[in-house]
C-alpha positions as CSV (number, residue, x, y, z in Angstrom):
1,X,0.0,0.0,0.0
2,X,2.7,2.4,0.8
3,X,4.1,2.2,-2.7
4,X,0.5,3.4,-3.9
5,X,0.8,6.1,-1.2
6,X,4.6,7.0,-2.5
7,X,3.1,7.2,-6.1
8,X,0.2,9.6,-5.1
9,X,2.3,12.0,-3.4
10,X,4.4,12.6,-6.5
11,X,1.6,13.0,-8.5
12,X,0.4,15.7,-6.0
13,X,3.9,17.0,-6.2
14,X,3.1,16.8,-9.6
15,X,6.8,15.0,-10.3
16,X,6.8,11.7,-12.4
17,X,6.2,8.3,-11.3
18,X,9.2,6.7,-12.0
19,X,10.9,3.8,-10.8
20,X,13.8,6.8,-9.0
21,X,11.3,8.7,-8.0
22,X,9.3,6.2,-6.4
23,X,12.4,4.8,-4.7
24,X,13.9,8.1,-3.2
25,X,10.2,8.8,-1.9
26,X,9.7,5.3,-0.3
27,X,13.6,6.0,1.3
28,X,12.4,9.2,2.5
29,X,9.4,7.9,4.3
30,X,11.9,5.1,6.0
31,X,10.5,2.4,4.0
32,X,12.9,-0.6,3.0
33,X,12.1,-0.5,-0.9
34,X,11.4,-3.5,-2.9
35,X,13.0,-2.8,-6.7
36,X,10.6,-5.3,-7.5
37,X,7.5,-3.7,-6.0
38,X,8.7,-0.4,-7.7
39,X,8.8,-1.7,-10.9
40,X,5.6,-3.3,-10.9
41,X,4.0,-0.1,-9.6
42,X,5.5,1.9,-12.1
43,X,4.3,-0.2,-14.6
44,X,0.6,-0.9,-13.4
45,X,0.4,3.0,-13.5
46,X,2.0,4.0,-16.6
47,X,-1.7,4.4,-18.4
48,X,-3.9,5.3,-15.7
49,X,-4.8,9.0,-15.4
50,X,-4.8,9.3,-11.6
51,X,-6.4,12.5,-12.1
52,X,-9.2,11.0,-13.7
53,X,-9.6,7.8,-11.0
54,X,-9.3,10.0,-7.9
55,X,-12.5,12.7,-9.5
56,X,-14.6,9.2,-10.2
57,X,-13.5,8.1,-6.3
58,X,-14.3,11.4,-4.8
59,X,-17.8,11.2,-6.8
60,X,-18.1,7.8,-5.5
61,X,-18.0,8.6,-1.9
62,X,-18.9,11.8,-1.9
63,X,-22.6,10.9,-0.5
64,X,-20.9,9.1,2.3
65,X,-18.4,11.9,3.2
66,X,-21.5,14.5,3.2
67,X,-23.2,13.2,6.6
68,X,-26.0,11.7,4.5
69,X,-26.9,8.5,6.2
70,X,-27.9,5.4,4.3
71,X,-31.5,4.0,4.3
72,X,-30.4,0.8,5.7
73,X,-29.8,2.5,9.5
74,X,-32.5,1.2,10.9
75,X,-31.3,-2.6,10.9
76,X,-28.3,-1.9,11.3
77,X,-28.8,-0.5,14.7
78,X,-31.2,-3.1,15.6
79,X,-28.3,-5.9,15.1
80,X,-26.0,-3.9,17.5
81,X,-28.7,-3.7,20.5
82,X,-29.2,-7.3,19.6
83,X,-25.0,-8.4,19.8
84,X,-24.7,-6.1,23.4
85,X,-27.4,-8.0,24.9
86,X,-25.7,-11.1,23.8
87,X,-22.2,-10.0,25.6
88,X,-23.9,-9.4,28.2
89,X,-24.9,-13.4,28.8
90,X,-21.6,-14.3,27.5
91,X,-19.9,-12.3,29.9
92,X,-21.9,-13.8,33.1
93,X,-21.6,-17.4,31.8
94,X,-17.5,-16.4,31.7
95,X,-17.9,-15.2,35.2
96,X,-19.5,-18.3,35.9
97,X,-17.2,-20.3,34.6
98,X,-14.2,-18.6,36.2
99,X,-16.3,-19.3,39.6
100,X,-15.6,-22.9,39.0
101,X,-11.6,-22.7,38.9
102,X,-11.6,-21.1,41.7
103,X,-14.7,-22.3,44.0
């Protein structure tokens, strides 16, 4: 992931991806580079416009990011009520249990 990271900050820096480029970022960040990894990076991105992928990512989760909550609350929060009351039984048959190594 951190080679994807590496890649993204020079395009912000708006510097090349290249193989150099990647490797003196991922040095600079103290990470022990792979010339492997590099290479295969620099290769998956040589066509993508990460311009173009980032704008279609930001559209993506742009509803998310707004504070606009999906329909599908409602269940949600009915499944966590559910798993607390079910810790709660867990956790006094543990107790229980306990008891008996010690009783």
């Amino acid at each position: 992931m951190e080679y994807l990271y590496a890649a993204l900050l020079l395009h912000k820096a708006e510097q090349k991806i290249t193989e150099d480029n990647l490797k003196k970022t991922l040095t600079a960040a103290g990470v022990k580079a792979d010339e492997a990894r590099i290479k295969a990076t620099v290769t998956a991105l040589k066509d993508v416009d990460i311009e173009k992928v980032l704008a279609e990512t930001t559209i993506a989760t742009a509803p998310a990011a707004s504070g606009a909550t999906p329909a599908s609350d409602a269940p949600t929060e009915k499944k966590e009520e559910k798993k607390e009351e079910d810790s709660g039984a867990n956790e006094e048959e543990a107790a229980a249990g306990l008891g008996a190594l010690f009783g």
